[in-house]
C-alpha positions as CSV (number, residue, x, y, z in Angstrom):
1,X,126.4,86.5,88.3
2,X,123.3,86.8,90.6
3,X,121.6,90.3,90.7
4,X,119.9,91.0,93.8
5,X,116.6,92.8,94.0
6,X,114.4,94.5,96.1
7,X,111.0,93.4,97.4
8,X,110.1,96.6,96.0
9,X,82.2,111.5,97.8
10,X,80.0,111.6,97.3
11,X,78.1,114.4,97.7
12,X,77.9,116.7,100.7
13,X,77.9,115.0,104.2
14,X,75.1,116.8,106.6
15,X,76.0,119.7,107.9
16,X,78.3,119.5,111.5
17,X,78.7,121.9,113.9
18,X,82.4,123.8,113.8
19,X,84.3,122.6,117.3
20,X,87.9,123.7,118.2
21,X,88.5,120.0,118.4
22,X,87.1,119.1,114.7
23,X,89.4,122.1,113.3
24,X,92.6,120.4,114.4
25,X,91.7,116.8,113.7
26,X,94.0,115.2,111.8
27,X,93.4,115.1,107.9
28,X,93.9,111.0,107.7
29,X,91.5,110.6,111.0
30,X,88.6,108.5,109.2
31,X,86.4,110.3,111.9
32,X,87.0,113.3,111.4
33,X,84.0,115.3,110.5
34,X,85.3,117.5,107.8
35,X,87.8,114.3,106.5
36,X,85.9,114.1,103.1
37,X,85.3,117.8,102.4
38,X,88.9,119.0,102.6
39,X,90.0,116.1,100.5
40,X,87.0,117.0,98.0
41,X,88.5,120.3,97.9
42,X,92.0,119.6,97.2
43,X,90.5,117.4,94.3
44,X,88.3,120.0,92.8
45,X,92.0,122.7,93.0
46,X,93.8,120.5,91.6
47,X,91.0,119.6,88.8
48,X,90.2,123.2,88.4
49,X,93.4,124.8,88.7
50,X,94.0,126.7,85.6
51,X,90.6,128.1,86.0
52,X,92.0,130.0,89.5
53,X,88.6,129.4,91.2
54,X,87.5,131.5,93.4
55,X,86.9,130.9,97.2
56,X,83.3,130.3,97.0
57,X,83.6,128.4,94.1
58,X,86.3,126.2,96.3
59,X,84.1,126.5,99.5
60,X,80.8,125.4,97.5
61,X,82.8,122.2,96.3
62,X,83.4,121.1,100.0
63,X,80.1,122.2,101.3
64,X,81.3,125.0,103.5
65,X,81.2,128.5,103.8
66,X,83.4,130.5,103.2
67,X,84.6,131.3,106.3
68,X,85.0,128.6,107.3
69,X,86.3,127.0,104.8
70,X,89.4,129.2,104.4
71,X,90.0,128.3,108.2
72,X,89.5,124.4,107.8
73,X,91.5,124.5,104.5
74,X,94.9,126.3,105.8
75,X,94.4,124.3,109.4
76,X,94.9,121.2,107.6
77,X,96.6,121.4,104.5
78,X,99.3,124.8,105.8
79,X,98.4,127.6,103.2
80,X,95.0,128.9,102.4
81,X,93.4,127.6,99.2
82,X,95.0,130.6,96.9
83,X,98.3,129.8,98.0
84,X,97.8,126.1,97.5
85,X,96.5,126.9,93.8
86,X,100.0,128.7,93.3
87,X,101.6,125.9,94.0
88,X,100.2,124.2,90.8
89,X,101.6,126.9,88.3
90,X,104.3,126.4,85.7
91,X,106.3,128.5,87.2
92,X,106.2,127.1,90.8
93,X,106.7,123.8,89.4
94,X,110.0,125.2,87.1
95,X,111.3,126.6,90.7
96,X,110.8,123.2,92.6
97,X,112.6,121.5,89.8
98,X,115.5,124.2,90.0
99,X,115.9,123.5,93.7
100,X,115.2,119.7,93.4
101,X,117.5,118.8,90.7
102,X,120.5,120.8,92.7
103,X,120.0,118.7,96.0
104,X,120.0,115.4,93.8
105,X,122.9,116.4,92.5
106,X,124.5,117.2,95.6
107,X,123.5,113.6,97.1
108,X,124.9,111.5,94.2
109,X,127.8,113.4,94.6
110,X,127.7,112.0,97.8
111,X,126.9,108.5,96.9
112,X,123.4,107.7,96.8
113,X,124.0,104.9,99.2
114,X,126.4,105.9,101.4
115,X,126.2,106.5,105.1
116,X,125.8,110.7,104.4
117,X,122.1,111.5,104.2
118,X,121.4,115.0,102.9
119,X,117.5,114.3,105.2
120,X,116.0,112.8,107.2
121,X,114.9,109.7,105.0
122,X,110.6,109.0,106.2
123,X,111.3,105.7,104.9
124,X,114.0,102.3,104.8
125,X,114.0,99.9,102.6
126,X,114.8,96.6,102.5
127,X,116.9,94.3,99.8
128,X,115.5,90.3,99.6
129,X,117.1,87.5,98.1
130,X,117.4,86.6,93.7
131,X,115.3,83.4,94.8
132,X,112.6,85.0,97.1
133,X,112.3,87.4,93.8
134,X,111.9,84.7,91.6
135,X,109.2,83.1,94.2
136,X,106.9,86.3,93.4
137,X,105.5,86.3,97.0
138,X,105.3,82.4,97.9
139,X,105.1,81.4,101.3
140,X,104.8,84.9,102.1
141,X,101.7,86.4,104.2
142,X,100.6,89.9,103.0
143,X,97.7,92.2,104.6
144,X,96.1,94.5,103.1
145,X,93.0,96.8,103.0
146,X,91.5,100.5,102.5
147,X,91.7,103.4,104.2
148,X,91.2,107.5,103.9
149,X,93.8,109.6,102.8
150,X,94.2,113.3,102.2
151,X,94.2,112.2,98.6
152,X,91.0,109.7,98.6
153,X,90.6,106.3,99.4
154,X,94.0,104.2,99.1
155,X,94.9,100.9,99.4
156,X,97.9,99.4,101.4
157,X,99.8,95.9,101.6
158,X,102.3,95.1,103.9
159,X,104.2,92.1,105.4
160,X,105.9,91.4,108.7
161,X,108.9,93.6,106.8
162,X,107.4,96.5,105.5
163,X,104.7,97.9,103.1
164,X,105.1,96.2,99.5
165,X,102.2,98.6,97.7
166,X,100.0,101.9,98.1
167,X,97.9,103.3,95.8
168,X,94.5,105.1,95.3
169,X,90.9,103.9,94.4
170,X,88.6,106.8,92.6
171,X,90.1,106.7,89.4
172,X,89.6,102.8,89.1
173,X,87.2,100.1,91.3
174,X,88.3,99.2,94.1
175,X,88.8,95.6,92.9
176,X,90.8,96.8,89.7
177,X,93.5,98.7,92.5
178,X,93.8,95.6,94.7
179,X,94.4,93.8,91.7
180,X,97.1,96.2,90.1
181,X,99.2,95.7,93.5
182,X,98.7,92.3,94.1
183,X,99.8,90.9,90.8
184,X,103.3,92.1,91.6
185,X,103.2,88.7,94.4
186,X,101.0,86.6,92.6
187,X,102.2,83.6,94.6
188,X,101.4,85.1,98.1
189,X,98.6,84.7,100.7
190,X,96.3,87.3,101.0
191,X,94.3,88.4,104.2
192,X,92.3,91.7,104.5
193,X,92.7,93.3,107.4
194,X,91.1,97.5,107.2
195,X,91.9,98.3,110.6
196,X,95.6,97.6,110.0
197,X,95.6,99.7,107.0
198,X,94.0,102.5,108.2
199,X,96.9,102.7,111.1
200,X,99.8,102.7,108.5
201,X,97.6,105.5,106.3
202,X,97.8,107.5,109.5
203,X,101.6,107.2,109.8
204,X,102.6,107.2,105.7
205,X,100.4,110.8,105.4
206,X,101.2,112.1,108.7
207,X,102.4,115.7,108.8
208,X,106.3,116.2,109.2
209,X,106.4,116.7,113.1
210,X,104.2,113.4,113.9
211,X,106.3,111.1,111.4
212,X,107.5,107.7,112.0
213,X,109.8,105.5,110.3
214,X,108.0,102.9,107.6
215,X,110.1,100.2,106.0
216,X,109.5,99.5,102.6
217,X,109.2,95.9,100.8
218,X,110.1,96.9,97.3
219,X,109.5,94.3,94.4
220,X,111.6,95.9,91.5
221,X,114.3,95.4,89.1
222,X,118.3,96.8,90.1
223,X,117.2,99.9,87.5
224,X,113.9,100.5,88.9
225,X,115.4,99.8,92.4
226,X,118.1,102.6,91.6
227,X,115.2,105.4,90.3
228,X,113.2,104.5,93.2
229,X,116.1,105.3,95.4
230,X,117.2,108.7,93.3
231,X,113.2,109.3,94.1
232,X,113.7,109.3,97.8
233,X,116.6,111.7,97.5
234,X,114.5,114.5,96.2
235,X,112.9,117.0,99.1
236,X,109.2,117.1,100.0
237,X,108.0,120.1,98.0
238,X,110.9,119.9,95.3
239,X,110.4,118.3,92.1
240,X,112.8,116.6,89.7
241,X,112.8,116.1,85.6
242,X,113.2,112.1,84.0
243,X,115.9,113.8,82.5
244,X,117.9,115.0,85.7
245,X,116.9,111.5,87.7
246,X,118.5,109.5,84.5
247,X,121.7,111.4,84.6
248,X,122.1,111.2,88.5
249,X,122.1,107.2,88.6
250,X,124.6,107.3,85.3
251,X,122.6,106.7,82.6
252,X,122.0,109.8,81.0
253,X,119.7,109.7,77.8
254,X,117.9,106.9,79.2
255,X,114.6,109.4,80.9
256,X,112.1,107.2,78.8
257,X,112.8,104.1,80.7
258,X,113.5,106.3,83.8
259,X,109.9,107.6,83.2
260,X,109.0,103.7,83.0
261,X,110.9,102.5,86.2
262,X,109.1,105.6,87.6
263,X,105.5,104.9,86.6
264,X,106.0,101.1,87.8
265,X,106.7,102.2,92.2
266,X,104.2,100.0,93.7
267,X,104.5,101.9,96.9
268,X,103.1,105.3,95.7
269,X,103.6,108.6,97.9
270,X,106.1,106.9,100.2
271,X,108.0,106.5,97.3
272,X,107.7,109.9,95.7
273,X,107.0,109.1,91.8
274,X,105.2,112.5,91.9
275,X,107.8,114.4,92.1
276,X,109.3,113.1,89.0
277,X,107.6,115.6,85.7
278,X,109.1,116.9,82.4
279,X,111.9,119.5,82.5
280,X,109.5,121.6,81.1
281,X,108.1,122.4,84.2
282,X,104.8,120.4,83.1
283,X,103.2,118.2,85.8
284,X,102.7,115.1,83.2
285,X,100.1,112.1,84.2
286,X,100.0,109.9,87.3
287,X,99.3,106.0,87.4
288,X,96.3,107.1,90.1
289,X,95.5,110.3,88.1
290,X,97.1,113.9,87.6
291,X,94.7,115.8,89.7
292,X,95.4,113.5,92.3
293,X,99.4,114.3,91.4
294,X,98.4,117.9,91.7
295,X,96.7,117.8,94.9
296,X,100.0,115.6,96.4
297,X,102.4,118.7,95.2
298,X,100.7,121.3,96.2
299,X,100.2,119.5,99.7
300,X,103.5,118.5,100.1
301,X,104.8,121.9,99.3
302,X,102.2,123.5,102.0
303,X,104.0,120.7,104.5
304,X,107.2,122.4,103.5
305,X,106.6,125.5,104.1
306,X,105.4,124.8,107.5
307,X,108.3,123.4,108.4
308,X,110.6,126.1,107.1
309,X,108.8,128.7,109.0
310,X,107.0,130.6,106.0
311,X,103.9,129.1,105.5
312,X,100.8,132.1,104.8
């Protein structure tokens, strides 16, 4: 029987003048003048968090005052910086499990894949053929390139169908992350193109009210297809265990190769592996590093409460 898969700082910058305009830039605008400082400031949180540093300590790390910094920081990421370092406490994290687990279980009681949506999905995927699996990529043309994200540097591939891989540079060289996506389609031609990637960055990490669809090209196997999926069902903000995301596609027991089929999404953040951590409540490693895992939680959760109305 055929199975059918998926196609799956530096240091400071100079000082710059504060303008009305530069406060509401977008945090994935590569021009952006303060693009690099609030992203070296959600690294250092999410490095430092169990530390609790203080705003200066925070507003030193991205080269600011601290003023100004607190102002930048909530603009652009929701909360102010204290509220964003509660987001990355163990009993945060235990909440947005609680709430996450109980909408995944409402969805499969749905059917994962039927026409009911519990939200508004950011993303589609879609499903290719046994043999253009087996190809790994031949024939195919894939773009790909760098670009800024609230999270560092990433990198993005994508074909005429959809985005087949994201991921992050900063932990590894840049070469060693084009590498760790592009061996999924080894068979494929390859043509860099920055300027394309930058303008899906913009859309994939755009806030909730500026979002547009992105369709996916997901290489995987029908498991890792089927965690990827249970992935997508889980709420921005809201978290999930291995545990709970094995029993919800029927095969309860099975959260070590759930953890696997997890750590293996070659479309990271569109694709929300970090929202997967032990039912402890502890936020576990990250392919592309935990504090960077960190600094996506407590971000996404700041999105969240923006859009419910209760953000600080």
């Amino acid at each position: 029987m055929a199975e059918l898969y998926a196609a799956g700082r530096e240091a400071r910058e100079p000082r710059i003048v504060k303008t009305a305009a530069a406060d509401t830039a977008p945090l994935t605008d590569a021009g952006g003048p303060y693009h690099a400082r609030i992203e070296e400031a959600l690294r250092y949180l999410a490095r430092k968090w169990r530390q609790q540093p203080e705003l200066a300590e925070a507003a030193e790390a991205a080269g600011m005052s601290e003023f100004h910094f607190q102002r930048v920081f909530t603009r652009w990421v929701g909360v102010s910086p204290k509220k964003f370092l509660g987001y990355l406490t163990l009993d945060s994290a235990k909440a947005a499990l609680e709430r996450g687990e109980s909408v995944l279980d409402a969805a499969y009681d749905a059917g994962l894949s039927g026409p009911s949506r519990l939200h508004d999905l950011f993303v589609t995927q879609e499903s290719v053929t046994p043999g253009e699996y087996k190809r790994r990529g031949e024939g195919l043309a894939i773009s790909w390139g760098f670009a800024p994200s609230p999270f560092g540097e990433c990198i993005v591939l994508w074909t005429e169908r959809g985005i087949c891989g994201l991921g992050f540079t900063g932990e590894s060289t840049r070469e060693a992350s084009y590498r760790d996506l592009a061996q999924r389609w080894p068979a494929a031609r390859y043509a860099r193109d920055d300027a394309g990637a930058r303008a899906l960055a913009a859309r994939a990490f755009a806030p909730v009210n500026r979002r547009r669809k992105l369709g996916l090209m997901l290489l995987g196997s029908p498991f890792q297809i089927k965690v990827w999926e249970a992935l997508l069902k889980v709420p921005e903000g809201d978290l999930v265990s291995y545990d709970a995301l094995a029993a919800a596609i029927g095969q309860p027991g099975a959260a070590r190769a759930v953890g696997a089929a997890v750590g293996a999404n070659p479309v990271s953040f569109l694709i929300p592996c970090h929202r997967a951590i032990r039912k402890t409540g502890v936020i576990s490693d990250y392919h592309w590093g935990r504090p960077r895992k960190l600094a996506i939680i407590g971000w996404e959760r700041a999105q969240a409460e923006r859009r419910e109305g209760r953000a600080a």
